[in-house]
TINU-639157 format. One record per residue (C-alpha): residue number from 1; residue in one letter; x, y, z. Coordinates in nm, 2 decimals, m for minus. Each point is the difference from the previous one (the first is absolute). Example, Ala and Ser with C-alpha at 12.3 -4.5 7.8 and 13.67 -1.06 7.14 Angstrom:
residues 2
<rec><seq>1</seq><type>A</type><c1>1.23</c1><c2>m0.45</c2><c3>0.78</c3></rec>
<rec><seq>2</seq><type>S</type><c1>0.14</c1><c2>0.34</c2><c3>m0.07</c3></rec>
end
This chain:
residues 97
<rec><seq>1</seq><type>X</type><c1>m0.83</c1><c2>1.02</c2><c3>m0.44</c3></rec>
<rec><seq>2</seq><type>X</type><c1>0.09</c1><c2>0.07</c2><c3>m0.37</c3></rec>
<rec><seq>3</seq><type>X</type><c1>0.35</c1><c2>0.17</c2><c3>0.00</c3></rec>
<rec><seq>4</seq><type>X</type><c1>m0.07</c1><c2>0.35</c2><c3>m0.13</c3></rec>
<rec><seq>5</seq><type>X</type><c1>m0.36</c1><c2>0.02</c2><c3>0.12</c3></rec>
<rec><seq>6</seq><type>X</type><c1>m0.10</c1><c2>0.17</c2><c3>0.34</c3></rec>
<rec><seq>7</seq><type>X</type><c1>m0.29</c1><c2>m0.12</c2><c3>0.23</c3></rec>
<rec><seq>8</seq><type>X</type><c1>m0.22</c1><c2>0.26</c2><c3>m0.16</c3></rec>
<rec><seq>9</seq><type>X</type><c1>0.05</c1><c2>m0.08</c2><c3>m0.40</c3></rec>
<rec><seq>10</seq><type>X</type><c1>m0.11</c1><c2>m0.37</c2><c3>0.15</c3></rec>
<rec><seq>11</seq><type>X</type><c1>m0.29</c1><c2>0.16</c2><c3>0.20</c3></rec>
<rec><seq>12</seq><type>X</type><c1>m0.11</c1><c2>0.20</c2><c3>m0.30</c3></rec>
<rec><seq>13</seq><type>X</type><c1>0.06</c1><c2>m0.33</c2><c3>m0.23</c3></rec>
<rec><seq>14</seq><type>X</type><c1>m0.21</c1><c2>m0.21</c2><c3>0.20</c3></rec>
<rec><seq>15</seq><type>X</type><c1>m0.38</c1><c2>m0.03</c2><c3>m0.03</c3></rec>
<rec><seq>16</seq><type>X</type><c1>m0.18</c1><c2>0.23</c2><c3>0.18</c3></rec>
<rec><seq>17</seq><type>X</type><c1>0.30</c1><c2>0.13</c2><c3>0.20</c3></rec>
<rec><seq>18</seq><type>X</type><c1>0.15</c1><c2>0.32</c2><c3>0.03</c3></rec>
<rec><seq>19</seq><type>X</type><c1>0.32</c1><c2>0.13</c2><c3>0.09</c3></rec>
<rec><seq>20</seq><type>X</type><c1>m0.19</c1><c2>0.28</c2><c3>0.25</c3></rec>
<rec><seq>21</seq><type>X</type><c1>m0.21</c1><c2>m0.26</c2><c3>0.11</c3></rec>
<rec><seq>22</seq><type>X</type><c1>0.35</c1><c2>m0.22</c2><c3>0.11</c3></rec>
<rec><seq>23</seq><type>X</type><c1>0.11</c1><c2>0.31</c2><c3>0.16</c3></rec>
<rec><seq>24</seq><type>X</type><c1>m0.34</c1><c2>0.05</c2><c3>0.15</c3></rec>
<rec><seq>25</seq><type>X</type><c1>m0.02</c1><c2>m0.35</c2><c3>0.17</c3></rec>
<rec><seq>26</seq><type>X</type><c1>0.36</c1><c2>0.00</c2><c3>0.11</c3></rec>
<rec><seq>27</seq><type>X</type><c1>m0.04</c1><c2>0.36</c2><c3>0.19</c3></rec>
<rec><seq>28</seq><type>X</type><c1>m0.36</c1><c2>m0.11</c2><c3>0.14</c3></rec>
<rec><seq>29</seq><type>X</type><c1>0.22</c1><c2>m0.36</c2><c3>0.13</c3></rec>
<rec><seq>30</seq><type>X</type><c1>0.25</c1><c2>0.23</c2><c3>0.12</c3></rec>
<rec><seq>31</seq><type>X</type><c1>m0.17</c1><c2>0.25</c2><c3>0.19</c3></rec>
<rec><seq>32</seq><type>X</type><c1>m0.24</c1><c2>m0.28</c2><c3>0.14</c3></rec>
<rec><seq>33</seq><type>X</type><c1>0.35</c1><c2>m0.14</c2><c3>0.13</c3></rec>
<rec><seq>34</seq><type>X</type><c1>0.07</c1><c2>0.37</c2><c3>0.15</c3></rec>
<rec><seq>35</seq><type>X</type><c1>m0.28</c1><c2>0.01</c2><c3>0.14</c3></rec>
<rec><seq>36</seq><type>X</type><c1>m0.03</c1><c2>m0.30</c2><c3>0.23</c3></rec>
<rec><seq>37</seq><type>X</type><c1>0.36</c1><c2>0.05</c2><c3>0.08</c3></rec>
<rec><seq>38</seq><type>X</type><c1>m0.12</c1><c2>0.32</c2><c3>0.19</c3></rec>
<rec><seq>39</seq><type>X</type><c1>m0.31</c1><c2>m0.19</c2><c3>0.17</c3></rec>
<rec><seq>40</seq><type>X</type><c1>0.27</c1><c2>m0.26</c2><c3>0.13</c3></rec>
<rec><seq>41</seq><type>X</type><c1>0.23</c1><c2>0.32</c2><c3>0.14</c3></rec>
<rec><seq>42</seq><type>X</type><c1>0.25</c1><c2>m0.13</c2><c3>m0.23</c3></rec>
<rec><seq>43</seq><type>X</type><c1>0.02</c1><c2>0.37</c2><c3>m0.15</c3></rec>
<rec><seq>44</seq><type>X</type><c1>m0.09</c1><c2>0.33</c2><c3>0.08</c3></rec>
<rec><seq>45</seq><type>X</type><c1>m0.29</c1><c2>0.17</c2><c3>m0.18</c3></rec>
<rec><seq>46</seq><type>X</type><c1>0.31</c1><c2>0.26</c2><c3>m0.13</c3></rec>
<rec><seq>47</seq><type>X</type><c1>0.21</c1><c2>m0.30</c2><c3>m0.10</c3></rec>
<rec><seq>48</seq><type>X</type><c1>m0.36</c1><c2>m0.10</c2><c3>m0.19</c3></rec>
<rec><seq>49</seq><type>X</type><c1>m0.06</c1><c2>0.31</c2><c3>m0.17</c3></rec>
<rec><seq>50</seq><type>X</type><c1>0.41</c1><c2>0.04</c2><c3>m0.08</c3></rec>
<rec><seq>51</seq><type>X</type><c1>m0.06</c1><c2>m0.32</c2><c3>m0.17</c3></rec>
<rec><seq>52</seq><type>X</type><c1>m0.29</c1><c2>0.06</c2><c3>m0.16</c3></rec>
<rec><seq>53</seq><type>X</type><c1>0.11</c1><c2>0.23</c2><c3>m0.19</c3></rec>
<rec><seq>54</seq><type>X</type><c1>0.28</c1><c2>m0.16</c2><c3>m0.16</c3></rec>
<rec><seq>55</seq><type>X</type><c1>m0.18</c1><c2>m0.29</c2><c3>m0.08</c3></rec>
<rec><seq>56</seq><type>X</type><c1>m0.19</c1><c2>0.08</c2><c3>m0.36</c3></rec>
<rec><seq>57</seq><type>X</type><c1>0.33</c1><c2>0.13</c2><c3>m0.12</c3></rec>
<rec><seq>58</seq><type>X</type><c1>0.22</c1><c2>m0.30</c2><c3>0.11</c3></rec>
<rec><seq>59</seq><type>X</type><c1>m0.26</c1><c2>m0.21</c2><c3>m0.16</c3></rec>
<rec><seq>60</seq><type>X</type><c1>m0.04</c1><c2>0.18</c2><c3>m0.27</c3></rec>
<rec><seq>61</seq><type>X</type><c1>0.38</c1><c2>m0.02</c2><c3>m0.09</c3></rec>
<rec><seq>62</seq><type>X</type><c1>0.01</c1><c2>m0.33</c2><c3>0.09</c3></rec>
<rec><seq>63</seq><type>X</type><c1>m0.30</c1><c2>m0.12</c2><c3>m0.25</c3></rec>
<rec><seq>64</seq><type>X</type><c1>0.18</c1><c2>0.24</c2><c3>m0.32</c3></rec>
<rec><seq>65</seq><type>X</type><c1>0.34</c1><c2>m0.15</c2><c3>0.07</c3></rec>
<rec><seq>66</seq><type>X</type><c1>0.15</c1><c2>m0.21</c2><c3>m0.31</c3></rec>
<rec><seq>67</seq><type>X</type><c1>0.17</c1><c2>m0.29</c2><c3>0.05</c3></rec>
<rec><seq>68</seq><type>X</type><c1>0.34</c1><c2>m0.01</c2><c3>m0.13</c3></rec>
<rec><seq>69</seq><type>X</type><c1>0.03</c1><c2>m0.24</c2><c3>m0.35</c3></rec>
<rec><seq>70</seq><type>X</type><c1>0.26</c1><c2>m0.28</c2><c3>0.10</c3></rec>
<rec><seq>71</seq><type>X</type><c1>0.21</c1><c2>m0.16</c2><c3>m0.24</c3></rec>
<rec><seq>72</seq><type>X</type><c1>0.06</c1><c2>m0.40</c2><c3>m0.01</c3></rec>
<rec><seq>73</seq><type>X</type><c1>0.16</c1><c2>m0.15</c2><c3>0.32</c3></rec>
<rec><seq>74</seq><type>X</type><c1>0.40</c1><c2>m0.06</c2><c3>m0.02</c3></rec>
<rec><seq>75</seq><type>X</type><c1>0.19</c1><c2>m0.21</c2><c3>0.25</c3></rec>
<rec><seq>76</seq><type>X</type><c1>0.33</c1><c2>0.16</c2><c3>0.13</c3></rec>
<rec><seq>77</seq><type>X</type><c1>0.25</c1><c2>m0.27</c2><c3>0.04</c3></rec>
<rec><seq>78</seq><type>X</type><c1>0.12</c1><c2>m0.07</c2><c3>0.33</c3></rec>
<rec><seq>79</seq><type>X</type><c1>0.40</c1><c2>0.18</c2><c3>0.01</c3></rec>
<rec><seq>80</seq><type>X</type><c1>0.05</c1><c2>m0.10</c2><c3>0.35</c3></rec>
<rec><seq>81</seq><type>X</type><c1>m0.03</c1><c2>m0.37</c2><c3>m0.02</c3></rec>
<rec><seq>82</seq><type>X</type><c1>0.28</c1><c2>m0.21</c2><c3>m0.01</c3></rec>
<rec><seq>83</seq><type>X</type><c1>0.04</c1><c2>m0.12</c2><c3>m0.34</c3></rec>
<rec><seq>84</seq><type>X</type><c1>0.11</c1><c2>m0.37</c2><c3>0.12</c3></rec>
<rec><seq>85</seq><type>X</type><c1>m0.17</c1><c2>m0.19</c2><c3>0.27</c3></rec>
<rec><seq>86</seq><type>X</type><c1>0.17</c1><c2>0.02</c2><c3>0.34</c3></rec>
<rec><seq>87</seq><type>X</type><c1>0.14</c1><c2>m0.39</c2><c3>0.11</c3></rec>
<rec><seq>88</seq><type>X</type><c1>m0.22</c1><c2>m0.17</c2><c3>0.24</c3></rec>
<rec><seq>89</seq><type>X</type><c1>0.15</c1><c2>0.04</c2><c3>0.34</c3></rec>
<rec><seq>90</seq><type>X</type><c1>0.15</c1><c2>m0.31</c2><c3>0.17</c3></rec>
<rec><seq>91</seq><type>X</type><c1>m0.18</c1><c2>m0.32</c2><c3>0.11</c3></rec>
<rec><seq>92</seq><type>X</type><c1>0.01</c1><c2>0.03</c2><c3>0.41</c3></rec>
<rec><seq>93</seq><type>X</type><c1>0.26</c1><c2>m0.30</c2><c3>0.10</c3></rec>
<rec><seq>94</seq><type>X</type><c1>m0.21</c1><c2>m0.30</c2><c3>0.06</c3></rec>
<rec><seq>95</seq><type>X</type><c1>0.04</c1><c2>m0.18</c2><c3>0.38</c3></rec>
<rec><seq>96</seq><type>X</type><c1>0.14</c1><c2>m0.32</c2><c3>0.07</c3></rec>
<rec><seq>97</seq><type>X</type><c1>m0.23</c1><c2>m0.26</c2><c3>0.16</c3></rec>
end
């Protein structure tokens, strides 16, 4: 995604797409989802409606939401390294054959 630019501004930049109809599609997924969770008794047809009715908005304000303009990637130097390189331990004695 452009930085600055939400889901919809794409949708509504994008040939014969619409932001409503992005947030149209993802509440139909969604509530298709809902739905076949509550014919497999995974939810309750109160959890389903519960749901239901949060969904349009939580899409909704997921598809307006800009994302956040970043500036150039920086390296932090490492402070906790050692700045020299630790001696190499011991050679193990060698036997006598």
């Amino acid at each position: 995604m452009t930085a600055g630019k939400s889901l919809g501004d794409i949708a509504n930049n994008t040939p014969d797409k619409s932001r409503d109809g992005l947030i149209a599609a993802l509440t139909t997924a969604a509530n298709t989802r809902i739905d076949q969770a509550v014919a497999q008794n995974k939810l309750t047809a109160d959890q389903a409606n519960t749901l239901k009715s949060k969904v349009t908005a939580e899409i909704t304000s997921f598809v307006d939401r800009k994302m956040p303009v970043r500036g150039p990637k920086t390296t932090v130097p490492n402070t906790t390294a050692p700045k020299t390189p630790a001696p190499a331990s011991p050679a193990p004695p060698k036997e006598d054959r």
